[in-house]
PAKOL-775823 format. One line per 5 residues: number of its first residue (from 0); their letters; for each residue y, x, z of C-alpha. Coordinates in Angstrom, 1 decimal. Last residue first. Example, Ala and Ser with C-alpha at 12.3 -4.5 7.8 and 13.67 -1.06 7.14 Angstrom:
<recs>
1	SA	-1.1 13.7 7.1; -4.5 12.3 7.8
</recs>
This chain:
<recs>
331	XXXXX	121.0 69.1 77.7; 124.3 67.9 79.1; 127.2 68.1 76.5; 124.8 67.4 73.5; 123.5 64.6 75.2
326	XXXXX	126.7 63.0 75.8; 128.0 63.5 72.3; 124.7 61.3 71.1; 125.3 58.8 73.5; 128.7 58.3 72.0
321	XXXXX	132.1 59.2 73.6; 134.6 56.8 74.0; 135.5 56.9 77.5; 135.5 60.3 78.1; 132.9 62.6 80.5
316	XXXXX	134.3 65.9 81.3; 131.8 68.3 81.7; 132.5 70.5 85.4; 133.7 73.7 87.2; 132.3 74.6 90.3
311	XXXXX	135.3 76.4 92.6; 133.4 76.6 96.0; 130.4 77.5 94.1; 132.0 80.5 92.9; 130.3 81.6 89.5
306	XXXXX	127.9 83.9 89.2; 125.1 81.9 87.4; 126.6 79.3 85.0; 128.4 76.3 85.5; 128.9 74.3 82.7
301	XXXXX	132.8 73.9 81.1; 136.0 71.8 81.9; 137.7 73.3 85.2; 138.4 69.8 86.8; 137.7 71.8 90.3
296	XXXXX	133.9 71.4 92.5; 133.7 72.2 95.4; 129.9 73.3 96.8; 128.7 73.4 100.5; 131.6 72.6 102.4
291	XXXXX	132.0 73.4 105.9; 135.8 73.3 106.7; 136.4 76.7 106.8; 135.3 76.9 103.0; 137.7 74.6 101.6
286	XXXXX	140.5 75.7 103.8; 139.6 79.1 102.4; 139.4 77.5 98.8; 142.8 76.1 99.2; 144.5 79.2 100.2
281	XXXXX	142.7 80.6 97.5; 144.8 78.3 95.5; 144.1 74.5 94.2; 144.7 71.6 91.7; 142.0 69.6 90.0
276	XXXXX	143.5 66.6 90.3; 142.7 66.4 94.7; 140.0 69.1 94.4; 136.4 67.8 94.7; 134.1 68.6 97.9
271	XXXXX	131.1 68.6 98.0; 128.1 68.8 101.0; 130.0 67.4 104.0; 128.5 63.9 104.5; 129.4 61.4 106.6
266	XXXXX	132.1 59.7 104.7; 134.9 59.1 107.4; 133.8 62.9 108.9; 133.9 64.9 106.1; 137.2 62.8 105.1
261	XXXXX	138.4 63.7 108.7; 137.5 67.3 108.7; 139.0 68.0 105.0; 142.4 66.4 106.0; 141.7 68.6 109.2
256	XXXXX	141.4 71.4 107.5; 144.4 71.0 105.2; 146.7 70.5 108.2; 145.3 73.7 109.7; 146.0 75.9 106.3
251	XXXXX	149.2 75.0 105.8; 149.9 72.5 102.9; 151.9 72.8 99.7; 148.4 73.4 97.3; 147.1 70.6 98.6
246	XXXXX	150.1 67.9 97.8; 148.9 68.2 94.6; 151.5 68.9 91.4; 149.2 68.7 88.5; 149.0 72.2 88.2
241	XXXXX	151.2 74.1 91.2; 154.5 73.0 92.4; 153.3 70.4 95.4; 153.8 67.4 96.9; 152.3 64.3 94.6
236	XXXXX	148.9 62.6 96.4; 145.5 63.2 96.5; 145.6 65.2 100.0; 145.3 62.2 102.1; 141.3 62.1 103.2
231	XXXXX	140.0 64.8 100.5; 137.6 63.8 97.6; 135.3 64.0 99.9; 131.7 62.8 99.1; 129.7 59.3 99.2
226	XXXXX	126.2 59.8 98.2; 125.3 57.1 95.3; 121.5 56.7 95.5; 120.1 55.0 98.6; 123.0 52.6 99.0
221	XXXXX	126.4 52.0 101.4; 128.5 50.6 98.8; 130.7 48.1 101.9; 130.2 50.5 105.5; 131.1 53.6 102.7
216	XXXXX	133.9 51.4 101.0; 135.3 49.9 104.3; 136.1 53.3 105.7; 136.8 54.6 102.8; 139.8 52.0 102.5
211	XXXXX	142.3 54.7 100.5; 142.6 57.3 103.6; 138.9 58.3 102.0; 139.7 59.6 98.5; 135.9 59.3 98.0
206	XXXXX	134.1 61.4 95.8; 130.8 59.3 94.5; 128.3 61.5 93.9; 124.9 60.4 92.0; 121.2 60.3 92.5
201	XXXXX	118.8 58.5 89.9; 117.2 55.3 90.7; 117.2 53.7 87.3; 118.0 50.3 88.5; 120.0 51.6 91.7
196	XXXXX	122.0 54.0 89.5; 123.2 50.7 87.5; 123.8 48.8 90.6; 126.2 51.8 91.5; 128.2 52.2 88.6
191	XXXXX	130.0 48.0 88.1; 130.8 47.6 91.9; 131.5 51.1 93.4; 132.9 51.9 90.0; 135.6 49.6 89.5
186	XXXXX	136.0 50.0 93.3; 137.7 53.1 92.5; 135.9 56.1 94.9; 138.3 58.6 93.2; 136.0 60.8 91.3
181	XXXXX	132.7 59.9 89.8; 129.9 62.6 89.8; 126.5 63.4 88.0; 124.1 66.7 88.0; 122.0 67.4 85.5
176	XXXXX	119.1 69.9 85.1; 116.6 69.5 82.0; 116.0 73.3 81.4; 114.5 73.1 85.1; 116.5 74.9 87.7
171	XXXXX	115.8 78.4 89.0; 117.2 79.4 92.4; 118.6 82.7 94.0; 121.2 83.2 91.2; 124.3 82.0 93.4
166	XXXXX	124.9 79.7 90.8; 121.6 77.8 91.3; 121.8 78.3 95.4; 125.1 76.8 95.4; 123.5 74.0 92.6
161	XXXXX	120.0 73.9 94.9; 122.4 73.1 98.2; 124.5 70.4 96.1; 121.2 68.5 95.1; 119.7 68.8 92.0
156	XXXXX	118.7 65.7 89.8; 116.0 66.5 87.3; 116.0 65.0 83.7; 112.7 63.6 82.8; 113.3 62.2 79.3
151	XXXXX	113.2 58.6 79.6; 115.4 59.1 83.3; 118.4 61.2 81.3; 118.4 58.3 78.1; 118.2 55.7 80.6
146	XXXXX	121.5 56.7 82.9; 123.4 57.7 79.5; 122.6 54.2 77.8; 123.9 52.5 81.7; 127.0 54.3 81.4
141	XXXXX	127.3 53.4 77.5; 126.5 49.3 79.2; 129.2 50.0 82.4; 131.9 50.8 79.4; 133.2 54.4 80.7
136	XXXXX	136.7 55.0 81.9; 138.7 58.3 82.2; 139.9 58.1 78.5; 142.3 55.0 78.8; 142.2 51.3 80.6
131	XXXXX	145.3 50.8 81.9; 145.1 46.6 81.6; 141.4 46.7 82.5; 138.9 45.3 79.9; 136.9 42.3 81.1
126	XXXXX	134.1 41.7 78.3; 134.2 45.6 77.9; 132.7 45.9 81.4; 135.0 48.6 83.4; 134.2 52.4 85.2
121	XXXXX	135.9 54.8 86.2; 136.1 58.8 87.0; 133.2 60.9 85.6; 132.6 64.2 85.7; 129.6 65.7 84.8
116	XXXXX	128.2 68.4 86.3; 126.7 70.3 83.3; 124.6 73.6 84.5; 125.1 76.5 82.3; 122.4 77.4 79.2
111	XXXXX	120.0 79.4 80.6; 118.0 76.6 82.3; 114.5 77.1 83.2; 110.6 77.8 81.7; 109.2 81.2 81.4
106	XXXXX	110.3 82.3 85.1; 109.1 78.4 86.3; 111.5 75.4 86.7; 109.9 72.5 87.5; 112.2 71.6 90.3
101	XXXXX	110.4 68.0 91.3; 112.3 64.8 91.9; 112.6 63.9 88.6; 108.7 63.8 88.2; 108.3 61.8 91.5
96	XXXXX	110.2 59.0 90.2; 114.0 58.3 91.5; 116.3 59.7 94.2; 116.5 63.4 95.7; 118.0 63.7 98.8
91	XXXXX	121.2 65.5 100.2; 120.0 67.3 103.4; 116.7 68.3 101.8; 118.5 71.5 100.3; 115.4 73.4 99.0
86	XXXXX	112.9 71.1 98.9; 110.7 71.9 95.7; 107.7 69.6 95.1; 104.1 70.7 95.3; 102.8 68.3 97.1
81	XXXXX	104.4 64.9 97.9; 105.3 64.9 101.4; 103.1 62.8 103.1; 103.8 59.1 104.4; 100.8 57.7 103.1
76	XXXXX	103.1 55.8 100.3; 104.7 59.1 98.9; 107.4 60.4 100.1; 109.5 62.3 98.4; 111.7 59.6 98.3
71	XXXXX	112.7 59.6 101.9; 113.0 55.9 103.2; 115.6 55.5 105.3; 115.6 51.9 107.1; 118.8 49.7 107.5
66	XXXXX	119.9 49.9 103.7; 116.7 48.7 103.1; 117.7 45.6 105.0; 116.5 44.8 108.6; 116.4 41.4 109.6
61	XXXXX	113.0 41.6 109.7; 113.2 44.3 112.8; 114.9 42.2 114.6; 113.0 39.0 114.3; 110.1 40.9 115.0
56	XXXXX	111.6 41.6 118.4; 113.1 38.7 118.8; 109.7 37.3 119.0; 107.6 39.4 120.9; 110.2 39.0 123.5
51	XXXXX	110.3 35.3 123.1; 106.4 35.2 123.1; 106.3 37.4 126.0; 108.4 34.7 128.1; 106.3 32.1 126.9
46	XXXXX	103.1 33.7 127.9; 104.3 34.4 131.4; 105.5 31.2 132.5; 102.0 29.7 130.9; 100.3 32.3 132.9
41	XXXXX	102.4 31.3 136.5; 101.9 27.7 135.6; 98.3 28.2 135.2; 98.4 30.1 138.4; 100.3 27.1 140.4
36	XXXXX	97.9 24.2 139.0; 94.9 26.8 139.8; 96.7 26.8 143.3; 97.4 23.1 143.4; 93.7 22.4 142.9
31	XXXXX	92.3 24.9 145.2; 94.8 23.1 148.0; 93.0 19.7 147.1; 89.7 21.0 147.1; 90.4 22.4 150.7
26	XXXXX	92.2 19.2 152.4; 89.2 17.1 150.8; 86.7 19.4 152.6; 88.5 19.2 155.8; 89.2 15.4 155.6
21	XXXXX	85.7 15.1 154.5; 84.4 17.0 157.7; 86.9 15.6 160.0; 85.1 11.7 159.0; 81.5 13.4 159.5
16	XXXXX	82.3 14.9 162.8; 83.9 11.3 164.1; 80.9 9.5 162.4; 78.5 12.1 164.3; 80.5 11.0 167.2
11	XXXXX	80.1 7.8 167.0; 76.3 8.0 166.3; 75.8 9.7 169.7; 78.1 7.1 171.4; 75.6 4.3 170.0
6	XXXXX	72.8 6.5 171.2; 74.1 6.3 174.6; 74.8 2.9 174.9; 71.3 2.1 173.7; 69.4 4.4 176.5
1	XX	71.3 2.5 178.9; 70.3 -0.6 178.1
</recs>
């Protein structure tokens, strides 16, 4: 009897060990569960949160336009410079084809025969004539002829540092040398003259009369081809006795310079400058040359040639109704 009684408390305690046991293990596999439950949340958590970074991120940079990200043209696709090339005054790029954006020019082989910078001022679509058109517009389609004829036969592009060093005689320039500008920054031409330099891309300058919206224009035409340049900020208005009457030639020398300094400033480049109708002293030069200019260029209608000041360039007038073959004759 008493032998019974005792096993039957044996066996009750090895239920009672048994039951803690389970508990214990059932406790333990339901704590390992909620912590790979909590570390799976934990990764999943910090997935997401790297896919939204990731995310914007490539969102950013595919909202970028080309006008966002500067491309140097003489660059080819690897990212090298292309060999070979002359980069004398890399600070106002080349645009276009690799074979106008080499100087070619060799001791045998250059220009003798001046340097046309053609000067240009509006621009109008002959199915939408202005009501002042007159002789310092060009039809957009005889704009786009000019633009075609100069890329079909390999004309190079200088920059303003290779036309001071040009006329300074310490650079050669192929015989096909051209350089193109636009006075005044009209919207005519901002809308109508820059697509067609972006079809052909050749370089041009546009000079800016910047205290008339440049602000807007340059955020606005911002392109890869058309460099905005100072036409002075305020100084292309009526105030003085000399030529057409600019306000230039009446102004001290600080007032000038910080005119000059501001349009420098508003257009973000300081490589040409282009008198305000021409007009200007050697009062105006010096104001010219204090405030950092490269090359000016005055209304002074002939080629530059070796020797001359390149801080009074003169340039080609280009007229309305000249033909393509009077525009070849004045540039080649």
């Amino acid at each position: 009897m008493e032998q019974r009684e005792n096993r039957n408390l044996r066996n009750c305690r090895d239920r009672r060990r048994r039951r803690r046991r389970r508990k214990k293990t059932t406790r333990a596999a339901v704590l390992c569960v909620l912590l790979l439950v909590l570390i799976l949340l934990i990764a999943g958590t910090a997935a997401a949160v790297y896919g939204l970074v990731k995310g914007d991120s490539r969102e950013q940079n595919m909202g970028k336009t080309a006008k966002d990200i500067s491309i140097d043209p003489r660059q080819d696709k690897s990212g090298q410079e292309n060999p070979g090339e002359n980069t004398a005054g890399s600070t106002d790029s080349h645009a276009g084809e690799d074979s106008r954006m080499k100087n070619t020019a060799t001791e045998e082989h250059h220009k003798t025969n001046g340097l046309a910078i053609c000067m240009y001022h509006y621009v109008y679509d002959e199915s939408d004539p202005p009501d002042d058109l007159n002789n310092n517009y060009i039809e957009v389609h005889a704009l786009e002829d000019e633009i075609k004829y100069l890329v079909e036969n390999d004309y190079y592009f200088p920059t303003w540092e290779e036309v001071r060093q040009y006329v300074e005689g310490e650079l050669l320039l192929p015989e096909k040398s051209v350089v193109l500008t636009f006075d005044d920054g009209a919207r005519s031409f901002l809308e109508l003259g820059i697509p067609v330099f972006e079809k052909y891309r050749v370089p041009a300058t546009s000079f800016l009369i910047t205290s008339s919206d440049g602000e807007n224009k340059v955020k606005e035409y911002r392109n890869d081809f058309v460099t905005f340049q100072s036409h002075s900020d305020n100084m292309h208005r009526a105030g003085g006795n000399i030529g057409h009457g600019g306000i230039f030639t009446a102004m001290n020398h600080d007032d000038a310079v910080a005119d000059l300094k501001r349009s420098i400033e508003i257009c973000g480049n300081g490589d040409a400058f282009a008198y305000p109708y021409g007009d200007y002293t050697e009062e105006c030069r010096t104001a010219v040359q204090d405030a950092g200019f490269t090359c000016a260029v005055t209304t002074e209608n002939r080629r530059a040639e070796v020797g001359d000041d390149p801080l009074l360039l003169p340039r080609v007038r280009m007229l309305k109704d000249q033909s393509l073959e009077g525009f070849i004759s004045l540039v080649e």
